[in-house]
C-alpha positions as YAML, in Angstrom:
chain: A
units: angstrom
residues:
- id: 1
  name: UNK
  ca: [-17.87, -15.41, -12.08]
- id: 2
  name: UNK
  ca: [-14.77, -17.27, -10.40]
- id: 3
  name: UNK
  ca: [-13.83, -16.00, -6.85]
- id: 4
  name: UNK
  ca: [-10.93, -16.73, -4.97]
- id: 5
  name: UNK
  ca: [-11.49, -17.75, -1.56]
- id: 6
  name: UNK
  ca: [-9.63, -16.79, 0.98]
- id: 7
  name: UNK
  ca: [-7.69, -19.50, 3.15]
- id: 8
  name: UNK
  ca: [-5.45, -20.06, 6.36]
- id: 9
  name: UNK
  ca: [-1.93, -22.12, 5.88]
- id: 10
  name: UNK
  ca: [-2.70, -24.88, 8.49]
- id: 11
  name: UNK
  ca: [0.44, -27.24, 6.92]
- id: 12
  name: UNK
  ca: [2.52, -27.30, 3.88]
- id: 13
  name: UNK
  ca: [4.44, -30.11, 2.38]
- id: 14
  name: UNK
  ca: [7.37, -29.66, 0.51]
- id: 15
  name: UNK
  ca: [7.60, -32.75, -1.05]
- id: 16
  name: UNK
  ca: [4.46, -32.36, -2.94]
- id: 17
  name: UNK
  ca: [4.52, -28.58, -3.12]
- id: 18
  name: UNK
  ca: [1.10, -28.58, -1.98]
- id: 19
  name: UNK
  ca: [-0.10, -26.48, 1.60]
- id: 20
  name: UNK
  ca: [-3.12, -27.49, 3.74]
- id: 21
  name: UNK
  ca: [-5.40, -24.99, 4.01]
- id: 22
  name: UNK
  ca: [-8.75, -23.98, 6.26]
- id: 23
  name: UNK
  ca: [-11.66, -22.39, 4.52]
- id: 24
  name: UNK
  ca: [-14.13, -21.07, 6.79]
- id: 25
  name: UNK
  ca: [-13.71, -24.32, 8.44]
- id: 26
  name: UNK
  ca: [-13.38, -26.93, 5.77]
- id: 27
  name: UNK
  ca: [-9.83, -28.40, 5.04]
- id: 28
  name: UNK
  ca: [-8.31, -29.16, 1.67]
- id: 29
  name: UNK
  ca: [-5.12, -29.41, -0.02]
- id: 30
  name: UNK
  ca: [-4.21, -26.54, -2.67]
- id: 31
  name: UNK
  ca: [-0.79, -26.51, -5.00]
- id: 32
  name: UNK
  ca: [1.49, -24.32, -4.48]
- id: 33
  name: UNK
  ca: [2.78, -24.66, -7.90]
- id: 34
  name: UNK
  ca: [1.90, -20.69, -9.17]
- id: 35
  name: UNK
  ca: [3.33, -19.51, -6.45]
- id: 36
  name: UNK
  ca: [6.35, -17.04, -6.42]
- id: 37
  name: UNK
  ca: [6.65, -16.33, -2.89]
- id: 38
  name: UNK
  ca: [7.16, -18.06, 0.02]
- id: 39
  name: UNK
  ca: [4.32, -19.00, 2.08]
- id: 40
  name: UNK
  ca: [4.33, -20.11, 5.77]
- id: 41
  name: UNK
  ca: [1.61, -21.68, 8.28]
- id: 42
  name: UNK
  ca: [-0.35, -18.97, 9.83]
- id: 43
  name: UNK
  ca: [-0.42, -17.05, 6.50]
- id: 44
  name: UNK
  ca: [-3.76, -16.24, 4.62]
- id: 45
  name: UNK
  ca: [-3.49, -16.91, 0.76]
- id: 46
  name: UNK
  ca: [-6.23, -16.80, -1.93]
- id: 47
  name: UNK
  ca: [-7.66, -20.30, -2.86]
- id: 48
  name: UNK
  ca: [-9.18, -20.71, -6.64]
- id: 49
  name: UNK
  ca: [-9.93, -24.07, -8.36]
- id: 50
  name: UNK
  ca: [-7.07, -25.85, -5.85]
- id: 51
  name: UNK
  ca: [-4.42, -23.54, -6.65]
- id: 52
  name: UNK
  ca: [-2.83, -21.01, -4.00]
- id: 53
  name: UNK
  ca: [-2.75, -17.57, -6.12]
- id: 54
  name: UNK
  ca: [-1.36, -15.14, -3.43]
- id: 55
  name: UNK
  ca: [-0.42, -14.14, -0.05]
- id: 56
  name: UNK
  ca: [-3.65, -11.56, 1.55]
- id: 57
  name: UNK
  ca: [-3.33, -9.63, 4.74]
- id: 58
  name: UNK
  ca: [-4.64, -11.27, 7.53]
- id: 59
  name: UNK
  ca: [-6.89, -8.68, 7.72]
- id: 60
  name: UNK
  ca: [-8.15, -8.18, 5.17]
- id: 61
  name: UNK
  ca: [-8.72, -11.91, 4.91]
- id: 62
  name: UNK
  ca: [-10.88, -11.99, 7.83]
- id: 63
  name: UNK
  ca: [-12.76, -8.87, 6.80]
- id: 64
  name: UNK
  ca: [-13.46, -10.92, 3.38]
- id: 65
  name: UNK
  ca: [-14.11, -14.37, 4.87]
- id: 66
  name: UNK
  ca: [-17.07, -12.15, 7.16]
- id: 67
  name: UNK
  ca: [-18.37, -11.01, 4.32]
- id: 68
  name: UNK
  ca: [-18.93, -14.48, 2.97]
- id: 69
  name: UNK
  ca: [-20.06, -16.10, 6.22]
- id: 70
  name: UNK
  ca: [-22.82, -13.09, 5.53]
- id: 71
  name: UNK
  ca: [-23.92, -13.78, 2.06]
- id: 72
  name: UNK
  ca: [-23.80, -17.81, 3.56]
- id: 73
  name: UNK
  ca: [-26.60, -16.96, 5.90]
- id: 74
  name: UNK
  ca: [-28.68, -14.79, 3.91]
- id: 75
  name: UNK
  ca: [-28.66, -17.37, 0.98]
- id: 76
  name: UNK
  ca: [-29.92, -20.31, 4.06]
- id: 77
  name: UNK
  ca: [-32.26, -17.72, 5.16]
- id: 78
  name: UNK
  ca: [-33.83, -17.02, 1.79]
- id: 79
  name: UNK
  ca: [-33.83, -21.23, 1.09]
- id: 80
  name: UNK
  ca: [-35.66, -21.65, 4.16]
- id: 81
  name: UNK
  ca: [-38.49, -19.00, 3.30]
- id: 82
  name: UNK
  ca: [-38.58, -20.51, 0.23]
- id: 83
  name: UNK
  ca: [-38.99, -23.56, 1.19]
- id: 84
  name: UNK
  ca: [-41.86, -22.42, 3.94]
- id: 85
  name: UNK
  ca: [-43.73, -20.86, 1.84]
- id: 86
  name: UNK
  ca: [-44.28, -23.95, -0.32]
- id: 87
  name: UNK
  ca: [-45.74, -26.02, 2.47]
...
């Protein structure tokens, strides 16, 4: 299953075609080099394998990047049972 994260346009260089970008708090560098449209700082764009594939509504960024924050904890939750229960 491949997902594409989404991300927040924190710089972009034009030089390199490449934008800065800040997933749920981690900062990498992602080509811009499939992209058609023009992307700005501020915007939200879907990160996959350290490509930029397209522009998302903020919202609905947000709404998705929740979602994953979610599945995040529940996943650390169920690790730490795990690993409780086989002390």
């Amino acid at each position: 299953m491949c997902l594409a994260i989404p991300s927040k346009v924190v710089a972009i260089d034009t030089t390199n075609n490449t934008a800065t970008l800040d997933t749920l708090g981690v900062t990498r560098e992602a080509s811009l080099d499939l992209m058609s449209e023009e992307i700005h700082i501020g915007d939200y764009v879907l990160l996959h394998i350290g490509y930029v594939m397209g522009k998302i509504d903020e919202e609905q960024a947000k709404l998705s990047l929740e979602t994953y924050t979610e599945i995040i904890q529940t996943l650390e939750e169920e690790e730490k049972e795990l690993r409780e229960s086989m002390q």
